[in-house]
N, C-alpha and C positions, 0 to 999 in steps of 0.2 A: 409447552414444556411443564412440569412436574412443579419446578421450583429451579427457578433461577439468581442467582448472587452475584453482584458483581464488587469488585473490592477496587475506588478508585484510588488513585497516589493522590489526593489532590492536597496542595499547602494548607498549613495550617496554621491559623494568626497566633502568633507567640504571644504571649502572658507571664508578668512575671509571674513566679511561681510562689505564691503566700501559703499553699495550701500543703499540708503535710503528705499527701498521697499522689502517686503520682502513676502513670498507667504504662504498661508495655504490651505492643502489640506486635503480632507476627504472625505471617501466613507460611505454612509447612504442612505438606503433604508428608505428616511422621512415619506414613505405613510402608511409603515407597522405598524410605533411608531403613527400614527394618526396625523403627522403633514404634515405642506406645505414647510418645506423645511428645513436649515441647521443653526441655529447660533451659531458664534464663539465669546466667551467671551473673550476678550483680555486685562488682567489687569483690570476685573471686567466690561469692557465698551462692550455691546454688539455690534458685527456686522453683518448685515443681507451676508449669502454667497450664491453664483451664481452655476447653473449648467447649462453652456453653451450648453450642448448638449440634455436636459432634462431626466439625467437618476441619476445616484446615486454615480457622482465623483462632488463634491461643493467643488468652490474654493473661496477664497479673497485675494484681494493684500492689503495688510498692510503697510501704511507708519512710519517709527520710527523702535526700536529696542524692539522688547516684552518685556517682564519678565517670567510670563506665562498665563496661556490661560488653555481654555475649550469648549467644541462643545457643543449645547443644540439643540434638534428636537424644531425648530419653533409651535408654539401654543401650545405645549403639556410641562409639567413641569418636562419632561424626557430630564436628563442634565447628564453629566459624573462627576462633581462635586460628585452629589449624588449618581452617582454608585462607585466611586474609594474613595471618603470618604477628597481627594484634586484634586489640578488642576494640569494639564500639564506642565512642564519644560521649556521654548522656551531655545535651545541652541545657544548663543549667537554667534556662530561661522558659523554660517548659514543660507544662506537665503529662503528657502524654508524648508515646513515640508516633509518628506514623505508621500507617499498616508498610509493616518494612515485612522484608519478603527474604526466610533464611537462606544463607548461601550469597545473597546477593548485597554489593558492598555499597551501589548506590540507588535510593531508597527515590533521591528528585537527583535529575539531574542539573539540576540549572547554573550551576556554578562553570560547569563544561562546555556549556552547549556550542556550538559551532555552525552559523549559519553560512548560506550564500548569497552572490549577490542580486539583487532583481532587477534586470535589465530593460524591462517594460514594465508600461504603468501596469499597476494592480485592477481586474476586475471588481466591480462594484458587489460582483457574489462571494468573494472573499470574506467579506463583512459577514457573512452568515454563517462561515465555518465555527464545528461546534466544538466545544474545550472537552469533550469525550475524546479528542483525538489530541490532548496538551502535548506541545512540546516539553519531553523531559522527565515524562512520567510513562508509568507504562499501569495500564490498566491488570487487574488479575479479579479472572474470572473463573465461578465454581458453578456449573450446572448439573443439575439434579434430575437424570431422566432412567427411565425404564430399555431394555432391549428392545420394547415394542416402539418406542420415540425416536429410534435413529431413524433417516431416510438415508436411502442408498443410490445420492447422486454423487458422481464418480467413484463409480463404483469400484472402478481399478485402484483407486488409492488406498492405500493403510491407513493414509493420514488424512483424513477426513477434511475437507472444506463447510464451515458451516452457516446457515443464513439463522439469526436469531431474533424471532417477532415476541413484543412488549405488548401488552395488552392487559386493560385494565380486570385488577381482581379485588373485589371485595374485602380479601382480606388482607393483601397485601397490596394499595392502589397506590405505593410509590413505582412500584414496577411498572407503569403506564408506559413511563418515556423517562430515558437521564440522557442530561444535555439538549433537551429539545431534539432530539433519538428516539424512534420509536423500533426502527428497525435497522440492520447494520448487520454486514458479513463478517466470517473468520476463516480468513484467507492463510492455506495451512503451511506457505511458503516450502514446500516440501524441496522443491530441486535447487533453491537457493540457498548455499553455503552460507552468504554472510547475512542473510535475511533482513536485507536494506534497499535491494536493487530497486521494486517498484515503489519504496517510497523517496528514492533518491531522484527516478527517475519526474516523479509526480513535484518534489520539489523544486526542478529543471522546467517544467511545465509550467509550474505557478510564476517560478522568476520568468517566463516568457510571454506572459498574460493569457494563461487560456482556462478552458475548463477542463476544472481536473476535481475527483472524489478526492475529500481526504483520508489519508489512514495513519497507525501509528502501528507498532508494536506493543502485542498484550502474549501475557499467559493463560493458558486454559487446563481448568482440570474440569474432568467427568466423575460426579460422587464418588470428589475427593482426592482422586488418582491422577497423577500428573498427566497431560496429555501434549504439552509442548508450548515449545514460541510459536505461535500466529499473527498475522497482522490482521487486526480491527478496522475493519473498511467501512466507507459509506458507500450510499446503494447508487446504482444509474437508474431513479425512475422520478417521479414527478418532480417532487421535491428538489432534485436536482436541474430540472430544465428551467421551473420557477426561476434559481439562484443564478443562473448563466444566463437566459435565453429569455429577457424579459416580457416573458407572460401576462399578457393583458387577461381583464375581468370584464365579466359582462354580469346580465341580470343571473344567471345562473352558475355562476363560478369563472375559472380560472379556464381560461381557451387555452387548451394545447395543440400542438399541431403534433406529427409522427415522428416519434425516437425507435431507432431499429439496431438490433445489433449482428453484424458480420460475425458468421460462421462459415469456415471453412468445413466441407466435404466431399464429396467426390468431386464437386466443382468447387475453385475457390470462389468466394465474393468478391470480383473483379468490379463486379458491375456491368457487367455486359446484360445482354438480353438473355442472348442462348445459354444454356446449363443442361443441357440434354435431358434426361429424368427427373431430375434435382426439382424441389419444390421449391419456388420462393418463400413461399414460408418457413422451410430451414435453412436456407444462404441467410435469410432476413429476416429473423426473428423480430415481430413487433413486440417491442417495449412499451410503450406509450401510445396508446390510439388515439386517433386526431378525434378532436369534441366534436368536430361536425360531423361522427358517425361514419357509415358506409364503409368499403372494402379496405380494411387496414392496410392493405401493402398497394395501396393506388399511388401513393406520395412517392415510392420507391419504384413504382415502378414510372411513373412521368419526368424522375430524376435520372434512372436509366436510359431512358428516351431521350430527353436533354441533350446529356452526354455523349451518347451516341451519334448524334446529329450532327454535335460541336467541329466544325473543322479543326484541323490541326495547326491553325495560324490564326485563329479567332481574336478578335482584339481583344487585350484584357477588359477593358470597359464592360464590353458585351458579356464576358465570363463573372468579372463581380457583382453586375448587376443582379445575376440569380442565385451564384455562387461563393463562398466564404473563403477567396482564394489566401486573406493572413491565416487563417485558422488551420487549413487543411497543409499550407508549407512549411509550418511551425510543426507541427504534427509530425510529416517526415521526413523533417531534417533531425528531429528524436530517434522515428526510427530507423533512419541509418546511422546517424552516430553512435547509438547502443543496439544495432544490429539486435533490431527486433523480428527476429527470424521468421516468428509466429503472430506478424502482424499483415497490417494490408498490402504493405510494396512487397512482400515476399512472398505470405502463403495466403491471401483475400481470408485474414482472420482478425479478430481482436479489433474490432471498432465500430463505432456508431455513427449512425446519420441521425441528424434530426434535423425536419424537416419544419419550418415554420407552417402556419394554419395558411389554407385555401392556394396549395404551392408555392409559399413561399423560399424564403430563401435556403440555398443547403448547407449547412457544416456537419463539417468530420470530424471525429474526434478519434483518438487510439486508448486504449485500455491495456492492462494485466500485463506488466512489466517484469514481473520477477526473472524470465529465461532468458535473460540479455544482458549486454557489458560481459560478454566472456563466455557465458556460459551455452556451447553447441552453436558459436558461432564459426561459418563455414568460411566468411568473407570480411574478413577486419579490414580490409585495407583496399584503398580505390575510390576513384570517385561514387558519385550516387550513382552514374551512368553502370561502373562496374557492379555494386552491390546488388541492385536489381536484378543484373542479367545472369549475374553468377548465384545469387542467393534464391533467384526462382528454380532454378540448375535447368536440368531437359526433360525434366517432369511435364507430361501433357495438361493440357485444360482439358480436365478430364479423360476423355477418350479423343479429344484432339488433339492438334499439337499445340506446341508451347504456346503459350500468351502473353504479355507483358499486364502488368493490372492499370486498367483502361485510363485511370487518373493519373498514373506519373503519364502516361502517352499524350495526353488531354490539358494537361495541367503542367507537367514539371517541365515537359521535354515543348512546351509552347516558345517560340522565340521571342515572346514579348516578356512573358512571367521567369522564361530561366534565370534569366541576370538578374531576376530578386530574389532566386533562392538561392545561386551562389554567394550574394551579400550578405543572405542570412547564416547560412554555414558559417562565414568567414567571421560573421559578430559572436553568433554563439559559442564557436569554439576559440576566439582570442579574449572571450570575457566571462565564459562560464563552465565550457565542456571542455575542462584543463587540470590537471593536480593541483595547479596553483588553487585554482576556483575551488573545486572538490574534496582535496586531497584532506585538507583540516575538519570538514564535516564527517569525511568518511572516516576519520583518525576518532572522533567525538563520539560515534557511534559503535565504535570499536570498544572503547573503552567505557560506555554506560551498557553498551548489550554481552557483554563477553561473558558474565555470568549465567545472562537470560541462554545465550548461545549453547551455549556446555552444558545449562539444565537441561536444553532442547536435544541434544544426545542422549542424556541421560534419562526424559523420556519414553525410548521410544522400547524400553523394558518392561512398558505398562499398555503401553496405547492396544486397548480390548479390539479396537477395528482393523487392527493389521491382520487379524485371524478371521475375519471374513472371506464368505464366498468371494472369488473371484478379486480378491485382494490382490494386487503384484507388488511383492514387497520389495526394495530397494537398496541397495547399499546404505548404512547406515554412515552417514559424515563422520570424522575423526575431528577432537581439536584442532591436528594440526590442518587439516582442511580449513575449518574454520579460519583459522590465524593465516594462513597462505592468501584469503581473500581481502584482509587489511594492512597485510606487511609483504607483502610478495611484490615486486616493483617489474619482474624480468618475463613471467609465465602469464599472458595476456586471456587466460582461461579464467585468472582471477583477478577480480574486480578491479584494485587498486592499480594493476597492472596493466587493465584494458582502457583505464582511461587515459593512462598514460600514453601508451604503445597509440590508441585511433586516433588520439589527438594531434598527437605528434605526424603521424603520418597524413592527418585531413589537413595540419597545417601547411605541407610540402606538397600534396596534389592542387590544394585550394592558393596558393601562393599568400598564407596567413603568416606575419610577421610578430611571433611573440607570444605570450600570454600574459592574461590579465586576470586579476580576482574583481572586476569594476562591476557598478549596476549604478545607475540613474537613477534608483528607484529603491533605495532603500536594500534591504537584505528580506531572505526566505528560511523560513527556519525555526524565526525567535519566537519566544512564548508568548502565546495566541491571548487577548487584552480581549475580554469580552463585559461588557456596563448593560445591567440588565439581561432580559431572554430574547433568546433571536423569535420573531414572528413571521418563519416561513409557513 
């Protein structure tokens, strides 16, 4: 890329304030609002603000000590007064603002935040999640690229998905890596209303001790011009198996064994052997090739063979010994409580195997959460038994007939293993997958993203990629859409709604008595405590 910026929220150690000058700072895209640039009302006196580099961070130095203050888009009669109803606070104990972001009322959230509870102990790779992804802040980023720099993967979208690689530059060599980040996606949350679902669902994941990327919510502009809310993702490749999946060292580095990721196409990724035409190489995309070389897809393929062999009465013993049976039933009992339509137990999509070095052991993991908890869900309600059967509908395996995906057959529907995954339903959703558990985080995020949210409509009067080839553009969200997804209790399409309505209904099939906000294990959520640089 061209030139990359990225504007963190991160706190700032307060200082009394001895010094006569004091700084304001703000990021606004002036051209989108129809103006020529930034002013800042300070105790009613307006001051024209500067953008030294001509992009969309305006500053002014201020002599004296405020009281408060307000940003207005120059020429146009769009002012924050009149969106917040008052003006801004100046905290007298400080001399500079944070990069606070116009239109938007909270700058850090942390006075809000609302976490939930963590029901299992925390993984040891926790420790290495990076403060790129703080709770309570929201990253804003401005990149600076040509027509000839976009790539045109998903192509059908307007709204672009994008991967963004840091790499040292001469001139600018802080851009190497921030956060011990070198690289990291912007996931364009495009079908998701309330644009919380897959990091609500990743926080449901962490309170359950597994491996999960982190992500947060950021802003993205393209030189300059608003381009929306996206979520800031970390990546599924080495770095990640290191943090989870402890990666021994030899004389030559870091032994990995094979990370694959499930893609559904003409054949889902059941796992079976047969897929008619279908290549193994696109059901199972190698991620991660095992060190000791040779044919990338052998691991998956002697893990299908495995499985295939397994009787359908196998002792557990015999199935943990090769296979990561907590990891893979935590996994989906996720995704039938958030009716992950577009995951493994329904369409053999959205998930990873990784496979330990010289066949070792297997786990599963699930991925990309955003199309779930409401949204084009066909089967809210039933046991797991029901959602499977009903959620794969009479769509063939391929050009065969229907299939079940070979691991609930293998795995869930085992008579030794069932009775541990009906315990587990019955814990998760009386201690975490309940309003009670969720209902105050999903409230916290409602109320720090609602700005971000309504900018992200107002976006989408700019976004240059919706007018590409082969673009399929969308219904544009409404506020009231937005707000249906955190205040709607009755319409199970949205969010707040759906956790109510599955929970309720998993508590009556599963014979669960009550709900709980509890964890043994501390809470998931709060602001990420990091002493020194992680050395993954």
């Amino acid at each position: 890329m061209n030139n990359f910026k990225l504007f963190l929220l991160i706190g700032l150690a307060y200082i009394i304030n001895v010094q006569a000058t004091v700084k304001f700072k703000v990021l606004c895209g002036a051209a989108d609002y129809g103006g020529t640039g930034v002013t800042v009302y300070i105790d009613g006196v307006p001051n024209p603000m500067q953008s030294l580099n001509q992009d969309i961070l305006w500053e002014f130095s201020y002599e004296g000590t405020p009281t408060e203050y307000y940003y207005e888009v120059t020429g146009t009669a769009q002012n924050e007064l009149k969106l917040f109803g008052h003006p801004r606070t100046w905290d007298p104990q400080s001399t500079t603002t944070l990069y606070e972001v116009f239109g938007r009322r909270h700058t850090i959230g942390d006075d809000i935040i609302k976490t939930i509870p963590r029901i299992y102990e925390p993984l040891p790779g926790y420790d290495k999640y990076s403060a790129l992804f703080q709770e309570g802040e929201i990253p804003v980023i401005n990149v600076q690229i040509s027509a000839a720099d976009y790539r045109q993967g998903s192509k059908t979208q307007e709204k672009k998905p994008y991967k963004i690689e840091l790499s040292e530059n001469e001139q600018e060599p802080y851009n190497a890596e921030v956060y011990d980040r070198k690289e990291f996606k912007l996931r364009n949350v495009r079908f998701d209303e309330s644009g919380i679902k897959n990091k609500i669902v990743g926080d449901m994941a962490e309170s359950l001790g597994l491996p999960i990327s982190q992500s947060a919510p950021c802003r993205l502009y393209i030189n300059n011009v608003s381009y929306g809310l996206y979520e800031i993702a970390d990546m599924y490749k080495k770095k990640f198996v290191r943090r989870f999946f402890n990666t021994e060292q030899d004389a030559d580095g870091y032994v990995y064994g094979s990370l694959y990721k499930g893609v559904s196409g003409e054949y889902p990724a059941y796992l079976y052997s047969d897929f008619g035409t279908s290549k193994i190489q696109s059901l199972y995309e190698s991620i991660v090739e095992p060190s000791a070389g040779g044919d990338p897809h052998q691991d998956i393929q002697n893990m299908i063979a495995w499985l295939e062999a397994l009787p359908d009465n196998a002792p557990k013993s015999q199935i943990e010994a090769q296979f990561d049976i907590d990891m893979f039933l935590k996994y989906a009992a996720l995704e039938y409580l958030i009716c992950h339509w577009d995951g493994y137990l329904s369409n053999g999509n959205n998930f990873f195997i990784y496979i330990e070095p010289n066949n070792g052991k297997y786990h599963f993991f699930s991925y990309d959460f955003d199309l779930t908890m409401g949204k084009w869900c066909e089967k809210k309600d039933g046991t797991i038994d029901d959602y499977v059967k009903l959620i794969t509908g009479n769509k063939g395996y391929g050009k065969e007939p229907k299939r079940l995906p070979l691991m609930y057959k293998k795995i869930i529907m085992n008579p030794e293993i069932n009775p541990q995954f009906v315990s587990l339903i019955q814990e998760i959703v009386g201690n975490l997958f309940n309003i009670e558990a969720l209902g105050p985080r999903i409230d916290y995020f409602y109320e720090f993203l609602k700005d971000d949210l309504y900018w992200d409509i107002f976006s989408y009067n700019f976004i240059k990629t919706q007018f590409f080839k082969g673009a399929d553009v969308q219904p544009v969200p409404t506020q009231a859409d937005v707000d249906a997804q955190y205040t709607d209790l009755t319409n199970p399409e949205n969010l707040k709604a759906y956790v109510k309505y599955k929970s309720e209904n998993v508590a009556s099939v599963y014979n669960i008595n009550g709900f709980k906000n509890e964890g043994k294990y501390g809470e998931v959520g709060g602001k990420l405590i990091t002493i020194g640089k992680s050395t993954e």
